[in-house]
N, C-alpha and C positions, 0 to 999 in steps of 0.2 A: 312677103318677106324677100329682101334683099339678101344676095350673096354676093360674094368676094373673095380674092384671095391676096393673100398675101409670100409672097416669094424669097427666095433664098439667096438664089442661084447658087443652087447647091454643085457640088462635083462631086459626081459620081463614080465610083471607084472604074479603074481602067479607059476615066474619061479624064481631057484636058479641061484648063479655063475656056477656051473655044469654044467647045461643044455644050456643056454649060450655059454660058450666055445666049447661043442659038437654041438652046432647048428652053429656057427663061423666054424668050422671044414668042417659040414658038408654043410656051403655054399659055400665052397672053393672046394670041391668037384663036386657040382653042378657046379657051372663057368667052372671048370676045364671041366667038360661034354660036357658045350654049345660053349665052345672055346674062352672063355674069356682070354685076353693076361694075365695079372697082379690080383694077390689078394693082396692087402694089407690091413696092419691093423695100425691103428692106436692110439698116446699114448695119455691116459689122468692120471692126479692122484685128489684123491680124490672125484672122480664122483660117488655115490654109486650104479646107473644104468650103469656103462660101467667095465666089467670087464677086458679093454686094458690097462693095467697100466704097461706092460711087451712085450711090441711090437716083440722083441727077441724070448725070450721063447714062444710064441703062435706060430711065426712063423715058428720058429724049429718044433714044432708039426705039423702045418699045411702044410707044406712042407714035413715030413715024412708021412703024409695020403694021399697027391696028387704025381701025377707022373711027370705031365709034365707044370700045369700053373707055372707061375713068382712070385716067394714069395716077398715081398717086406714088409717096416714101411711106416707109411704115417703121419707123421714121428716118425725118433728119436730126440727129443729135445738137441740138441746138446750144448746149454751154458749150461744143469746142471751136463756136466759128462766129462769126459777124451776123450778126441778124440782117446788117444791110447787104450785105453779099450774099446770105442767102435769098433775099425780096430781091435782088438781079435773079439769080439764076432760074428761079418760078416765073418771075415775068416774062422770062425767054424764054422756057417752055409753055408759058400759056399763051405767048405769041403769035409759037408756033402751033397751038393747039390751043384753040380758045374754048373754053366751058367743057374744057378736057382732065384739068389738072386737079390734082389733091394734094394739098402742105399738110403730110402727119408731122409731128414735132414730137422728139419723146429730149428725155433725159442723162440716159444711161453713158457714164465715162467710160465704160471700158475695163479693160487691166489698169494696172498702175502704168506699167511702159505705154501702152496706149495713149491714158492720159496725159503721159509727158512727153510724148513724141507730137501730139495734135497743139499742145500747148506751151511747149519750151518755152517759147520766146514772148511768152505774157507777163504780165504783172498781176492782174486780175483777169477773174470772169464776172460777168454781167452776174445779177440774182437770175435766178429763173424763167419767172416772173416777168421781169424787166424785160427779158430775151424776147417772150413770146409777144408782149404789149410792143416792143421796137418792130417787131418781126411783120406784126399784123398794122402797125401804122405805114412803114414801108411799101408793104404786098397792096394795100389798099388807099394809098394817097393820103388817108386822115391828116387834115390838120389841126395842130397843138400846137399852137402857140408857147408853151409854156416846154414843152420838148426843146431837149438840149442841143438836137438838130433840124429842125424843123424845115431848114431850108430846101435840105436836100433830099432829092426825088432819088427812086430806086430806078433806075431805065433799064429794059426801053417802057417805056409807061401805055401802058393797056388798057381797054375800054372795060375786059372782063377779069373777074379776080377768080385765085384759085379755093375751091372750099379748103378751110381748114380743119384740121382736128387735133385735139390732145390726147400722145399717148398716157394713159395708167394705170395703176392697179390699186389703186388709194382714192378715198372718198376726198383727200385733199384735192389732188388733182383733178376729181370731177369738178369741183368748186372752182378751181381757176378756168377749168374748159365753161362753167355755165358763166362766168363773169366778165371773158372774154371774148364772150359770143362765137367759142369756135363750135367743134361736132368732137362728142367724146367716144373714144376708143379706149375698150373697158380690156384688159391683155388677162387670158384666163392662161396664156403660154410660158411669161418668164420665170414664173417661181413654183416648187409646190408648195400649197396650202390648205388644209383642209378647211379651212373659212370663206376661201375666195371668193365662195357663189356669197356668202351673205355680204360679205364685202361690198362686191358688184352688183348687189340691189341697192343696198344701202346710197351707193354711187350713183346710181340710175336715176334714184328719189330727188337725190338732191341735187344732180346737173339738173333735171327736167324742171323744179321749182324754182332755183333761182335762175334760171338762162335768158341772157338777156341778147335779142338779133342782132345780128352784126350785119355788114357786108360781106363778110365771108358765109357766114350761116347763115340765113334765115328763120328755120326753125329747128329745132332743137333736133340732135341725132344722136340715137344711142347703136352701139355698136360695137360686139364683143367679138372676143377672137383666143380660137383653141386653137390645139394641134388636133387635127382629122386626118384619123389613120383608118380607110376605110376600104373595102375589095368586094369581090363578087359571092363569096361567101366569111364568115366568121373568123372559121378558119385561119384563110388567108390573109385576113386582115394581121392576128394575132401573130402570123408568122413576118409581116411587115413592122409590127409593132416592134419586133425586137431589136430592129436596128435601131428605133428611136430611143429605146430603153439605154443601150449602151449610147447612142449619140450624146444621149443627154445627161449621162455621167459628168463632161463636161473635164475629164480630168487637163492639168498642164494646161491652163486656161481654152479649152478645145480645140489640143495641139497634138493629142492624141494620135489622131487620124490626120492624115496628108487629103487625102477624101472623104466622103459620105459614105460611110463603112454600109455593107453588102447586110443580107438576110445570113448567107451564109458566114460572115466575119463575125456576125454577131454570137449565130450557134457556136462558134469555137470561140468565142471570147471569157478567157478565167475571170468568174466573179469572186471578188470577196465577200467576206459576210456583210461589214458597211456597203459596198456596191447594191448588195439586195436591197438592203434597208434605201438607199437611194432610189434603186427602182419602183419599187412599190410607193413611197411617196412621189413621183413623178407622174406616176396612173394620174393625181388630180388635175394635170396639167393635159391630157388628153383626150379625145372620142372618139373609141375604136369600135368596128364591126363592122358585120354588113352593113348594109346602105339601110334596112328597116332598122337596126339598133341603132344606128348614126342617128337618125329621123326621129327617133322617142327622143334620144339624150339631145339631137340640138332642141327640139322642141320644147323640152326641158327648162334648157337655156332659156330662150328667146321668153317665156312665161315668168321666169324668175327676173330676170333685168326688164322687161316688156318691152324688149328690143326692136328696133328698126333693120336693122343690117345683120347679118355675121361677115365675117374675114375668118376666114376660113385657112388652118396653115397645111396643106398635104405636104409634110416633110418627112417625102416615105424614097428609099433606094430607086431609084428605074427610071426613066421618063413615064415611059408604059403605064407603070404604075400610076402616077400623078394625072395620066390624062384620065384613065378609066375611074381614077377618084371625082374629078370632074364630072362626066360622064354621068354617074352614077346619080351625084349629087342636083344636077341640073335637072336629071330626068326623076327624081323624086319631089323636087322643091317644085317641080311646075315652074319655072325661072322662065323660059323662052317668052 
């Protein structure tokens, strides 16, 4: 079993953007140590606790500080931008890092102001669809003749291509990831639901049956992704969990907090009665414990999707925290 993680770069209360990014750097270092396959990172905009609004540029950096993990986005929001300016800026990091890079592709607009600040000045967006097929002809040279631009090449043009993958949480999007020969990334984090595990079997079945190789894939990857809130004992973990509970309220588009609210912000933070009810639906989106209950519940996982990978999210308060979540998890999975 493959591990991974997937990043925030969160800021953490009484830290800057600064510190932040060098702690992002320097977790990707740490995986890289413990033998973690993938670090990725993830886009948000207008989050004032997540300094990932630039999935590219972090990763160029984090990719020149590490040697040998798998750089990857988790993802790149691909309806608010050019598929072919995307297929430049992959080819420049897999350049400069050849058989280094990973193109996650998800979907998600954002807020509404999001949406219309990334797109003001459109007339239309591409279908979906459309996006990921430009996206992956581009990254990979294909020629189609029958393509509306066929002429033009993505540069600088590269011998090696980057693996792709589709983000989802829908048996639809397994379908487009098994059709366009990318690696599906199954998200057990954006919603709660109490279905999701059957969801993402259901998903699993049917990317793995109809998946057809690409250039980017070869053979078919399945690969789910929690939030893992995990410590030295139970306890502790629960007492980390809590900042994720209120993080993930989500209230004012998650504008609440100027940072990654603390263990202790959370212990003083007035719940309502919907807030509870939000929390407790939110448990589905999580796997929390010691590093033995982590290990039953991913185990879990990994049996019900009959998974390749996890992406693993430690979106827990501390750096400290985050490394010894690593830690923990490396030294149980046998990963080295």
């Amino acid at each position: 079993m493959k591990l991974s993680v997937l990043d925030y770069a969160q800021i953490d209360e009484l830290k800057d953007v600064q510190t932040a990014v060098k702690e992002s750097t320097d977790l990707a270092k740490v995986a890289e140590k413990l033998g973690f396959h993938r670090y990725w990172v993830a886009e948000h905009h207008n989050v004032p606790a997540f300094a990932s609004s630039s999935p590219e540029m972090l990763m160029m950096h984090i990719a020149d500080s590490t040697k040998r993990i798998r750089i990857g986005s988790g993802g790149v929001m691909i309806p608010h931008y050019s598929p072919y300016k995307v297929a430049e800026n992959f080819r420049m990091l897999e350049a400069f890092h050849p058989n280094r890079i990973d193109l996650g592709i998800g979907n998600s607009l954002g807020t509404n102001l999001v949406n219309k600040a990334l797109n003001e000045t459109k007339e239309r967006k591409l279908p979906y669809n459309q996006s990921i097929q430009d996206l992956y002809k581009y990254v990979t040279d294909t020629n189609d003749f029958d393509h509306r631009l066929n002429d033009i090449t993505a540069n600088p043009k590269v011998d090696t291509v980057p693996q792709m993958f589709q983000l989802t949480t829908s048996t639809r999007g397994a379908k487009n990831a098994a059709k366009n020969g990318l690696g599906l990334t199954f998200g057990l984090f954006p919603n709660a639901s109490s279905d999701k595990l059957n969801v993402g079997k259901d998903a699993a079945e049917i990317y793995r049956s109809e998946f057809k190789a690409s250039k980017a894939v070869e053979q078919p990857i399945v690969m789910f992704s929690p939030f893992v809130v995990v410590a030295d004992t139970d306890a502790e973990a629960k007492e980390l969990q809590k900042a994720l509970d209120v993080w993930l309220l989500g209230k004012n588009h998650f504008d609440e907090f100027k940072q990654f609210p603390s263990v202790e912000t959370a212990k003083n933070y007035q719940f309502t009665q919907e807030d509870l009810k939000i929390v407790q639906a939110n448990r589905t989106r999580m796997v929390v414990g010691d590093i033995d209950s982590v290990k039953k519940q991913l185990d879990h996982l990994v049996n019900q999707f009959q998974a390749d990978e996890m992406l693993i999210i430690p979106l827990m308060p501390k750096i400290e925290n985050r490394i010894n979540a690593l830690e923990l998890l490396a030294d149980r999975f046998s990963i080295k």
